[in-house]
Residue frames as qw, qx, qy, qz and C-alpha x, y, z in Angstrom:
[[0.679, 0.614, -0.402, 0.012, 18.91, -31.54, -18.62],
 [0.776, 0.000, -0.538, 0.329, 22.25, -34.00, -17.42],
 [0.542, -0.781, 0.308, 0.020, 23.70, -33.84, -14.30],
 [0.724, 0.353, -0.492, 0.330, 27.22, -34.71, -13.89],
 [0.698, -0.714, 0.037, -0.032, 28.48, -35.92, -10.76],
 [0.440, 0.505, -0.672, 0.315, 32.21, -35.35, -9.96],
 [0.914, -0.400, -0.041, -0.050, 33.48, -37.80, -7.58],
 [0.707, 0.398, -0.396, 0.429, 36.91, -38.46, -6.10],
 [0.506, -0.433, -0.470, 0.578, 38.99, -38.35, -2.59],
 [0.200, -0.958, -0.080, 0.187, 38.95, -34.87, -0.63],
 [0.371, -0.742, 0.339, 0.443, 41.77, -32.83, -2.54],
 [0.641, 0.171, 0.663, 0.346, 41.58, -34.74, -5.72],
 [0.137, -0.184, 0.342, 0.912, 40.81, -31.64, -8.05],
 [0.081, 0.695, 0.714, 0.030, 36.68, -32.32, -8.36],
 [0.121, -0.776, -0.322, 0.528, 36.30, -28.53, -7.76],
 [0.073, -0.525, 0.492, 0.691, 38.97, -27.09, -10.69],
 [0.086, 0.056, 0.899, 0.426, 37.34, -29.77, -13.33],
 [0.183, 0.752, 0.617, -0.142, 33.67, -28.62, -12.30],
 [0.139, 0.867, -0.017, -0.479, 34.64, -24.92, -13.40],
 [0.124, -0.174, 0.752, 0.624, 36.84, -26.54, -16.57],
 [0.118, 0.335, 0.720, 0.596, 33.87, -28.08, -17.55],
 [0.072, 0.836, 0.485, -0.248, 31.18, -25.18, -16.53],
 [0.312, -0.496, 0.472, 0.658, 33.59, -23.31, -18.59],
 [0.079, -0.103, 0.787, 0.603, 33.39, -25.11, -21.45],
 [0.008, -0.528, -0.842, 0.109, 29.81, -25.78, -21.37],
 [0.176, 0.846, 0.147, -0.481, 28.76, -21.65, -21.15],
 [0.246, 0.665, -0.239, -0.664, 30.72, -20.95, -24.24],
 [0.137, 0.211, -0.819, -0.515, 30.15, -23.73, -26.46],
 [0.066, -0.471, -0.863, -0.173, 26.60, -24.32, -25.64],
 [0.238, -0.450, -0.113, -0.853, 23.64, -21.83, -24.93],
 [0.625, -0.610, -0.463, -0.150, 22.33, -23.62, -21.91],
 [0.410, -0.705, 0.339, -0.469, 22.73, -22.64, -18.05],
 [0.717, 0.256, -0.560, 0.327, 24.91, -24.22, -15.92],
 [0.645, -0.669, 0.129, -0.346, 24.67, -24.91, -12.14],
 [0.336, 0.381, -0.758, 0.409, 27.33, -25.84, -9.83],
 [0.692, -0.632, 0.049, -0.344, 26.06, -27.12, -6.56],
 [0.576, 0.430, -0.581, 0.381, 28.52, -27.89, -4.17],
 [0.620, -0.568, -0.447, 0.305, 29.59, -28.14, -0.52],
 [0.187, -0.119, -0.173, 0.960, 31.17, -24.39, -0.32],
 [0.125, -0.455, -0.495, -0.730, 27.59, -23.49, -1.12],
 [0.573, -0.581, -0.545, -0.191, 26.09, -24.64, 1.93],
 [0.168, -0.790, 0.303, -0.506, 28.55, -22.46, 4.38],
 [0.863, -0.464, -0.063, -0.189, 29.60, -25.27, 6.29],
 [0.244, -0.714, 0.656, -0.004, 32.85, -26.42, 8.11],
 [0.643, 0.469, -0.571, -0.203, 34.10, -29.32, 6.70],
 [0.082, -0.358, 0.575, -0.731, 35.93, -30.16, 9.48],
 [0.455, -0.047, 0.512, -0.727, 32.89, -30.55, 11.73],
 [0.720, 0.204, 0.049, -0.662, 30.60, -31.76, 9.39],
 [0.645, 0.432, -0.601, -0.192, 32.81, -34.61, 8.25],
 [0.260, 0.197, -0.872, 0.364, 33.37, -36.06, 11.32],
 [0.541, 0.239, 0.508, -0.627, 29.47, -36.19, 12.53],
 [0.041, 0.210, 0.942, 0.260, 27.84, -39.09, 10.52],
 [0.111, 0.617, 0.738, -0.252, 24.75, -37.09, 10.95],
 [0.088, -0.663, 0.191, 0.718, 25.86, -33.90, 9.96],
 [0.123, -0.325, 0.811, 0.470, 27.36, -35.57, 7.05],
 [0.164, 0.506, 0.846, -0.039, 23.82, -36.85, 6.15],
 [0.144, 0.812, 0.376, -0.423, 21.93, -33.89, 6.38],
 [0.027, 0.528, -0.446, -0.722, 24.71, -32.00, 3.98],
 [0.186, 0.038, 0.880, 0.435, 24.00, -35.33, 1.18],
 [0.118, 0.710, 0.685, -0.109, 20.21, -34.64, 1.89],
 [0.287, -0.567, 0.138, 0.760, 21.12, -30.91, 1.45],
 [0.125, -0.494, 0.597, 0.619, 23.02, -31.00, -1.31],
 [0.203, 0.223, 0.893, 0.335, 20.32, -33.55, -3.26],
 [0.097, 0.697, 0.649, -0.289, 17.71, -31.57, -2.73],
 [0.099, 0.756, -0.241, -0.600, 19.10, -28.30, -4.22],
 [0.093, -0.081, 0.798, 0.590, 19.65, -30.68, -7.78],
 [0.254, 0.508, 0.778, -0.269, 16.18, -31.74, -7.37],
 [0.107, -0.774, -0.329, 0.531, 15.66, -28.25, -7.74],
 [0.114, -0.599, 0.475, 0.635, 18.25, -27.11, -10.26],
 [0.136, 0.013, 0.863, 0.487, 17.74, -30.24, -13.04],
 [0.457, 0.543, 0.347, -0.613, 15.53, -29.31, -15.66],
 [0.659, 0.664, 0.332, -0.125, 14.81, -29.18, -19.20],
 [0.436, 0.887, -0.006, 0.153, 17.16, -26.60, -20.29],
 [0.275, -0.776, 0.545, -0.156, 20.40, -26.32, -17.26],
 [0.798, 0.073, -0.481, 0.356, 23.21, -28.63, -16.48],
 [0.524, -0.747, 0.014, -0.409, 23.65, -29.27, -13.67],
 [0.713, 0.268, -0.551, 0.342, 27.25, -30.35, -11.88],
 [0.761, -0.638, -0.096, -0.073, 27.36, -31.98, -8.13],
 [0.270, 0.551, -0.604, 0.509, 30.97, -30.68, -6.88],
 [0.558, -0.588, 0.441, -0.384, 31.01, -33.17, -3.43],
 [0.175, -0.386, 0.894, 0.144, 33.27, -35.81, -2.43],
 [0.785, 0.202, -0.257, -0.527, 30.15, -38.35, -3.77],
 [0.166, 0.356, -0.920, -0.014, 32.21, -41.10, -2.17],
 [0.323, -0.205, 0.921, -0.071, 29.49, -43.47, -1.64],
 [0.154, 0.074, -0.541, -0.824, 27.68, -45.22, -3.95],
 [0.049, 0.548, 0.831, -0.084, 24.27, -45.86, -2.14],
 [0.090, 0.697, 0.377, -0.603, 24.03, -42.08, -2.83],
 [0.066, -0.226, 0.600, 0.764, 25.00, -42.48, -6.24],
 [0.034, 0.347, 0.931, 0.108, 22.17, -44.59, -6.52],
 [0.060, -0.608, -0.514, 0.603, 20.19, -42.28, -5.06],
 [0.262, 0.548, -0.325, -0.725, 21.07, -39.45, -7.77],
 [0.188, 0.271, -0.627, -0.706, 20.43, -41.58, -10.06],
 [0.002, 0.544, 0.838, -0.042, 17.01, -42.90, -9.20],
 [0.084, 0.683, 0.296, -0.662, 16.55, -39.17, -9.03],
 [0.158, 0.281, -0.537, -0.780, 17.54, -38.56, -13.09],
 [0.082, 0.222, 0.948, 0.211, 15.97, -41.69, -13.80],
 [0.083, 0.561, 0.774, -0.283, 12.67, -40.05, -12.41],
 [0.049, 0.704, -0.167, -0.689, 13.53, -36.46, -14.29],
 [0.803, 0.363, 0.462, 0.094, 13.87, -38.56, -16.99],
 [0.128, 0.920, -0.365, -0.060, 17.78, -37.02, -17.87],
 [0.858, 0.356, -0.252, 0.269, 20.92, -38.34, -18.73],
 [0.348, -0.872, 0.342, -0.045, 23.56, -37.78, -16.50],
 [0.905, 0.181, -0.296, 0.248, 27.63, -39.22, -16.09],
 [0.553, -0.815, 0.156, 0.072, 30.32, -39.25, -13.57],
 [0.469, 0.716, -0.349, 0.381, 33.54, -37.69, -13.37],
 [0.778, -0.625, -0.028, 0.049, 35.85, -39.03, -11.44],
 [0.206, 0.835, -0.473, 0.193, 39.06, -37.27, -10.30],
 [0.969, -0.088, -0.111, 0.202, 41.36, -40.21, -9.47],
 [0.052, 0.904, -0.341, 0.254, 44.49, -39.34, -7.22],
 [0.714, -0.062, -0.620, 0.319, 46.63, -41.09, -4.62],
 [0.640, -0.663, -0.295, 0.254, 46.51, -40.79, -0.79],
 [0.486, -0.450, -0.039, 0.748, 49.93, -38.58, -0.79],
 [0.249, 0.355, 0.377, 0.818, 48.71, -36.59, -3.60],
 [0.397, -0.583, -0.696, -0.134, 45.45, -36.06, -2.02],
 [0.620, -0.677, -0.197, 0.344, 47.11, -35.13, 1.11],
 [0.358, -0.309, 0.091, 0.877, 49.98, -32.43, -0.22],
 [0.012, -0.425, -0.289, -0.858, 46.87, -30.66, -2.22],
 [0.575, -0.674, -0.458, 0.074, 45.48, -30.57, 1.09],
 [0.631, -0.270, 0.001, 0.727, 48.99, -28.99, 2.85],
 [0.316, 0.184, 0.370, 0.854, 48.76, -26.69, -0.20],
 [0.146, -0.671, -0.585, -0.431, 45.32, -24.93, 0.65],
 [0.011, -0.586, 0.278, -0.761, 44.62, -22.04, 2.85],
 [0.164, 0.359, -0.806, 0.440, 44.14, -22.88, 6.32],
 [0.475, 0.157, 0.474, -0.725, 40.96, -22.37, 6.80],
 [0.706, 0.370, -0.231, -0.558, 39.87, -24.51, 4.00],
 [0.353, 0.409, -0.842, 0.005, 41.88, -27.84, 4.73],
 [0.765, -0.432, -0.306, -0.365, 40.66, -30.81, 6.05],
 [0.457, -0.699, 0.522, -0.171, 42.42, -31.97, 9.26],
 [0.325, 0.358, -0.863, -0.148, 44.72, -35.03, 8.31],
 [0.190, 0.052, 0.955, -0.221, 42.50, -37.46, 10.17],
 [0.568, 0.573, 0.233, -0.543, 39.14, -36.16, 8.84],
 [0.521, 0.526, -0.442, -0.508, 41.04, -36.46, 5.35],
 [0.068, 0.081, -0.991, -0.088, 42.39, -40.53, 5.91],
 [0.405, 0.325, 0.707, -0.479, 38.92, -41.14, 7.38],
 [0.573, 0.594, -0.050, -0.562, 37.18, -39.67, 4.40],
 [0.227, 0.590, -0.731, -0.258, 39.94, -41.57, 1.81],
 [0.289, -0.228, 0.873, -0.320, 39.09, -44.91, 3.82],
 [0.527, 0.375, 0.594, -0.478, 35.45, -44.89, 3.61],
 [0.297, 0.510, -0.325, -0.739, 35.71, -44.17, -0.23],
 [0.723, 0.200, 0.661, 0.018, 33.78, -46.23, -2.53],
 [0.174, 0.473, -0.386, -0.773, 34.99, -45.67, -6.10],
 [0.707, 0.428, -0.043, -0.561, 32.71, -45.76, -8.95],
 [0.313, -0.038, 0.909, 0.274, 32.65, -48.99, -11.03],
 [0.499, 0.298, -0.112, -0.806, 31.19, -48.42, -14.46],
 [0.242, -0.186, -0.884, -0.353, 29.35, -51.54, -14.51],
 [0.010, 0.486, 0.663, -0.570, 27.22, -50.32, -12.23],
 [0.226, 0.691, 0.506, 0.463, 24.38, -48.57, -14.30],
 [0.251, -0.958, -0.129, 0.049, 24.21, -45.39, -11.45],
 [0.432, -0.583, 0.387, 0.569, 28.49, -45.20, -12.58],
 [0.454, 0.004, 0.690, 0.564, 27.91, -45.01, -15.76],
 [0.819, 0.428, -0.040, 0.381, 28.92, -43.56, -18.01],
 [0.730, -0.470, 0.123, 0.482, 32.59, -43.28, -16.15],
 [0.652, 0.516, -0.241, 0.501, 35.42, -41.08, -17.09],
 [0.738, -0.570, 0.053, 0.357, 38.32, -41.07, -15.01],
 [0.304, 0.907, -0.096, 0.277, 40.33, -38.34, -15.05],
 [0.815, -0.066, -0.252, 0.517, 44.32, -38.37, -13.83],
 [0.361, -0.678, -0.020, 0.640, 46.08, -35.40, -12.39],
 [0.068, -0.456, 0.256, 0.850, 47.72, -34.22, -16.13],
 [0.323, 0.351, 0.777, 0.412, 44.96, -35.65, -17.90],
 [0.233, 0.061, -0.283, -0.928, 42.77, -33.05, -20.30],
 [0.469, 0.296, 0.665, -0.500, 39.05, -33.62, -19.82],
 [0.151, 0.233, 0.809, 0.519, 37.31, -35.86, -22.75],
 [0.173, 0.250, 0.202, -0.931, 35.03, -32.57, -23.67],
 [0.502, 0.138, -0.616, -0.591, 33.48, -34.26, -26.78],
 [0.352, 0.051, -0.935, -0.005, 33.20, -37.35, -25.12],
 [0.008, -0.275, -0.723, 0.633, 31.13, -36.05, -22.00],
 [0.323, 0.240, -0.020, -0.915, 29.16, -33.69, -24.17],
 [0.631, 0.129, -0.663, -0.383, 28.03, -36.72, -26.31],
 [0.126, -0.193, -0.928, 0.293, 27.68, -39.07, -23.27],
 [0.002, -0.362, -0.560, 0.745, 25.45, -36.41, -21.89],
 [0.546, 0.433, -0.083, -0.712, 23.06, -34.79, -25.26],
 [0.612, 0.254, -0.584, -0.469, 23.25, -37.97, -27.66],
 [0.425, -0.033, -0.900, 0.096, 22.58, -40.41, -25.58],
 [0.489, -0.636, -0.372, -0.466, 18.87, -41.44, -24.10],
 [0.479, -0.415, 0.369, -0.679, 17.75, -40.71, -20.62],
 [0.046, 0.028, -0.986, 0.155, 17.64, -43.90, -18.57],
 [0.505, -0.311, -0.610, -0.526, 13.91, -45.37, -18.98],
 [0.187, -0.284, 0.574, -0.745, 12.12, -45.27, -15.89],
 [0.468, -0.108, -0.860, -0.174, 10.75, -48.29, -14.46],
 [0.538, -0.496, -0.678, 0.070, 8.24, -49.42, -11.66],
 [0.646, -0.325, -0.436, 0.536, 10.22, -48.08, -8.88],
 [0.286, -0.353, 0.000, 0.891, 10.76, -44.65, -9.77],
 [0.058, 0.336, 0.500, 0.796, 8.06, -43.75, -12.13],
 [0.337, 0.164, 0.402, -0.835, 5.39, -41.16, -10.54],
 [0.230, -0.304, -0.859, -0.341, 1.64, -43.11, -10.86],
 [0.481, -0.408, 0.130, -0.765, -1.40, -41.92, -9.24],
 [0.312, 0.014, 0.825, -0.471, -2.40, -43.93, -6.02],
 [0.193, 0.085, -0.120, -0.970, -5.27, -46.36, -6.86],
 [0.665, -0.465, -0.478, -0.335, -6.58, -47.90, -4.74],
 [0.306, -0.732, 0.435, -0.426, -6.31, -48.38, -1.08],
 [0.953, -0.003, 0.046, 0.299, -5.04, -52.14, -1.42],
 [0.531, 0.662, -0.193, 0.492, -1.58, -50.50, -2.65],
 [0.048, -0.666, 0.430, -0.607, -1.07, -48.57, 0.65],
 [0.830, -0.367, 0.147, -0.394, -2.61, -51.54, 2.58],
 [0.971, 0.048, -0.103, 0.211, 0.15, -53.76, 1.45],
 [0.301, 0.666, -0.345, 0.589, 2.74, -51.02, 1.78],
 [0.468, -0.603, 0.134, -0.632, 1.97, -50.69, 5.22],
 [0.961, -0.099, 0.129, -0.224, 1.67, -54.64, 5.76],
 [0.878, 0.316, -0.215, 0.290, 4.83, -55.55, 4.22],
 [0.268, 0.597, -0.453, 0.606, 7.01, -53.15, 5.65],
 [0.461, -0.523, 0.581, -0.420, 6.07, -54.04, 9.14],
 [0.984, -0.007, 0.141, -0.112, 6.26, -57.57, 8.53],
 [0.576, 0.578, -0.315, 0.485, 9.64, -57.09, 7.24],
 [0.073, -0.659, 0.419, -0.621, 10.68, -55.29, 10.33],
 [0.872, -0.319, 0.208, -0.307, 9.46, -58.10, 12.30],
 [0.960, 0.184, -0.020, 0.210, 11.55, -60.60, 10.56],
 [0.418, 0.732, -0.371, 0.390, 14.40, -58.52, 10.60],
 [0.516, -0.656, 0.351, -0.425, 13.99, -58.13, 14.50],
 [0.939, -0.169, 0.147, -0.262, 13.36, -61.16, 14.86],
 [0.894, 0.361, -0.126, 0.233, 16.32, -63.06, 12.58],
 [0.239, 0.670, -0.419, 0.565, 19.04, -60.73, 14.40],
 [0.607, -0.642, 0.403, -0.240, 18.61, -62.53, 17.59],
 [0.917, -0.110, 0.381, 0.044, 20.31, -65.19, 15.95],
 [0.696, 0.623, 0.133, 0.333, 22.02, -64.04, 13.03],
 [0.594, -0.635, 0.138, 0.475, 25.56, -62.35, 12.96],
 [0.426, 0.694, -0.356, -0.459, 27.24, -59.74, 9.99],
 [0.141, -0.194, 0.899, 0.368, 27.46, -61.86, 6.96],
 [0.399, 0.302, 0.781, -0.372, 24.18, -63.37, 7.22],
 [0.096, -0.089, -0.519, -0.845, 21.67, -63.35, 4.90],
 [0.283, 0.177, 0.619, -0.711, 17.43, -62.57, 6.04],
 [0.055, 0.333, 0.758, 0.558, 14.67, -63.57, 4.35],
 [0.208, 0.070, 0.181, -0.959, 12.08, -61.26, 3.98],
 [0.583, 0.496, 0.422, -0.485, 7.64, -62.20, 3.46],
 [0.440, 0.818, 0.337, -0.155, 6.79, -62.29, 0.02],
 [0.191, -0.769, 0.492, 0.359, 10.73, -61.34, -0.88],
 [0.956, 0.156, 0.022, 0.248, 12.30, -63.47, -3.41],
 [0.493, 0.588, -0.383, 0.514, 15.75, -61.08, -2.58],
 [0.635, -0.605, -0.376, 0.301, 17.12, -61.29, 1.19],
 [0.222, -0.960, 0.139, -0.098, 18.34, -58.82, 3.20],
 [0.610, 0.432, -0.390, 0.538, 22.68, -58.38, 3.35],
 [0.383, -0.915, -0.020, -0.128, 23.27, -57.72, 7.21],
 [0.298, 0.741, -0.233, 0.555, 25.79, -55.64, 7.10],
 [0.014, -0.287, 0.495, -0.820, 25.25, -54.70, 10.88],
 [0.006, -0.384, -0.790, 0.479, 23.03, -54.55, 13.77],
 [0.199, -0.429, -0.360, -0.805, 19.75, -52.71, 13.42],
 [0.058, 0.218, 0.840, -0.493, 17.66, -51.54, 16.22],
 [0.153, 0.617, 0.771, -0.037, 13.91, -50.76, 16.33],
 [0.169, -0.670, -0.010, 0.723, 14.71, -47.19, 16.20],
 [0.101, -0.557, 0.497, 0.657, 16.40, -46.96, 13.16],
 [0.227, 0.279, 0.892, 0.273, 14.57, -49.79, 11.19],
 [0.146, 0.758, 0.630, -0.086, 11.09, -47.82, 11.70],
 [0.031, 0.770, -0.208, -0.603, 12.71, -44.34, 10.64],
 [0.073, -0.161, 0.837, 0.518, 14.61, -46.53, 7.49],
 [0.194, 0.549, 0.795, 0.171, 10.57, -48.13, 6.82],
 [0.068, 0.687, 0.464, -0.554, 9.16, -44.74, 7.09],
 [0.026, -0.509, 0.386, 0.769, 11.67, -42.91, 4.54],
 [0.117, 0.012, 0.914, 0.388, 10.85, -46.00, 2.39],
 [0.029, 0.652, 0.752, -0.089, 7.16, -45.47, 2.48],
 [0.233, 0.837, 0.252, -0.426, 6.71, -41.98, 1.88],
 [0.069, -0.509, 0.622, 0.591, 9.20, -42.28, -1.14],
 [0.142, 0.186, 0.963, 0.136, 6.95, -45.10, -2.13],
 [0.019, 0.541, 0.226, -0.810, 4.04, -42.60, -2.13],
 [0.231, 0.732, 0.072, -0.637, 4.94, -40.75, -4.21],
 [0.393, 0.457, -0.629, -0.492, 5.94, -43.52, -6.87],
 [0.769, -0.034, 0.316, -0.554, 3.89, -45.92, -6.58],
 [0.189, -0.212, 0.941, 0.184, 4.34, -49.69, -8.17],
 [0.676, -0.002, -0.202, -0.709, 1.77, -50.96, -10.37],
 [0.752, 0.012, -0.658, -0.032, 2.81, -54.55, -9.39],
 [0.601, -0.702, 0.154, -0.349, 1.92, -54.70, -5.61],
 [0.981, -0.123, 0.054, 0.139, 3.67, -58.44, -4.98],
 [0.626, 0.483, -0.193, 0.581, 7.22, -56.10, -5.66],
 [0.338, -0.852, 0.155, -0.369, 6.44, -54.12, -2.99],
 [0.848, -0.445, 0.184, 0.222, 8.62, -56.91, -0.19],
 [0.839, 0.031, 0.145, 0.523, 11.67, -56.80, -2.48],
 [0.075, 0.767, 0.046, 0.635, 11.74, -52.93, -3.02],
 [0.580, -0.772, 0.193, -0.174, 12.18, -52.71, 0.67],
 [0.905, -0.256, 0.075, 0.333, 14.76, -55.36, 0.79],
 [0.607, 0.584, 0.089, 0.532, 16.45, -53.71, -1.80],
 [0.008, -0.824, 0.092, -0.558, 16.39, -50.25, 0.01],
 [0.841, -0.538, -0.019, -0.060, 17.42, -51.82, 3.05],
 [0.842, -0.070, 0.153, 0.513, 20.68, -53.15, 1.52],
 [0.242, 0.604, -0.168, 0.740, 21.71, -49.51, 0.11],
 [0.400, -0.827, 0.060, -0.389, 20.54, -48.14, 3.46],
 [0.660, -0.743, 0.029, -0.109, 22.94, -50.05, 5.10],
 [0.746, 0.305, 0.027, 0.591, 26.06, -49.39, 3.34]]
């Protein structure tokens, strides 16, 4: 059944609004109700925020345990800072494939607010005032035109949560239809994995290849693409063939029935991967 993803800076009240609405939600409905969160995973905050790898592994973590959790019958509500929104995407290629409804709550504060419910916490639970701007910085906030923000409610500091409104975003309204990308197909043939295989290193070539000349801003064309590649940044050979791999064994296991998509499905994942 839905997820709901709260979202909002470190300190913003995501944590008090997941247990308002797991709250509401046990006594005015008969389903289970899962929290998954970062105090689940026992980790330092601290530490883990300030290691870009770390900070990975927790998102990978922390998706995997929904994976797990979203079903038929449970709600299911992601308490973590969610601040960017190639992993929104992410969750929500993941309903899409569960074939659930989900919406995001976002707790909308200011920087000094942010920062004195920080002050206010026990010591061992606060983030360190540079860990917390750093975090604030990097924040991408939801925009419900985006289909993976939507449906949006923003929630203020003395605002009452729209209970009716979420409950109805989340039971009367369809699951998102699941398309090409994300629908599970048996494998079927070995053309399919032969072009997978073929495109994505031909891609990686071109990438290589266009970055000896090309500078952030740019735009790459890709084989067999009709979308180019946004470079953000450098890529090396490392990181490209680790980024083609993920892509490929995600590809796998949802196959495309239209092979000739396969070049722009990569581009695509390229451009979230490097946000």
């Amino acid at each position: 059944m839905p997820l709901i993803l709260m979202c909002g800076y470190p300190c913003s009240g995501k944590t008090r609004r997941a247990n308002e609405l797991k709250e509401y939600f046990t006594q005015n409905t008969e389903r289970k109700v899962h929290v998954v969160g970062d105090e689940d995973q026992g980790i330092d905050k601290n530490s883990v925020y300030a290691d870009s790898q770390k900070e990975k592994n927790l998102r990978g973590a922390l998706r995997a345990e929904v994976e797990r959790k979203v079903s038929k019958d449970d709600i299911v509500i992601l308490d973590s800072l969610n601040y960017i929104k190639g992993y929104r995407y992410e969750l929500f290629c993941l309903i899409k494939h569960t074939q659930t409804p989900h919406c995001l709550v976002y707790c909308l504060t200011s920087t000094d607010v942010s920062s004195e419910w920080n002050k206010g916490r026990e010591a061992d639970s606060q983030y360190t005032q540079e860990i917390l701007d750093a975090l604030i910085l990097r924040f991408e906030a939801p925009d419900s035109r985006n289909r993976w923000d939507s449906p949006l409610f923003t929630i203020q500091q003395k605002d009452s949560l729209p209970f009716e409104a979420i409950c109805d975003a989340l039971f009367k309204r369809k699951a998102p239809p699941p398309n090409q990308s994300t629908q599970s197909q048996p494998l079927s043939s070995t053309n399919f994995l032969y072009e997978l295989d073929k495109v994505t290193q031909d891609a990686l070539m071109a990438v290589l290849e266009s970055q000896k000349t090309s500078v952030p801003g740019d735009l790459i064309s890709i084989p067999g693409a009709t979308e180019k590649i946004e470079l953000t940044r450098s890529l090396n050979m490392v990181e490209l063939r680790k980024l083609r791999r993920q892509f490929i064994s995600y590809t796998k296991m949802h196959p495309t029935e239209n092979i000739g998509q396969i070049a722009n499905m990569f581009v695509q994942y390229l451009n979230k991967s490097m946000h």
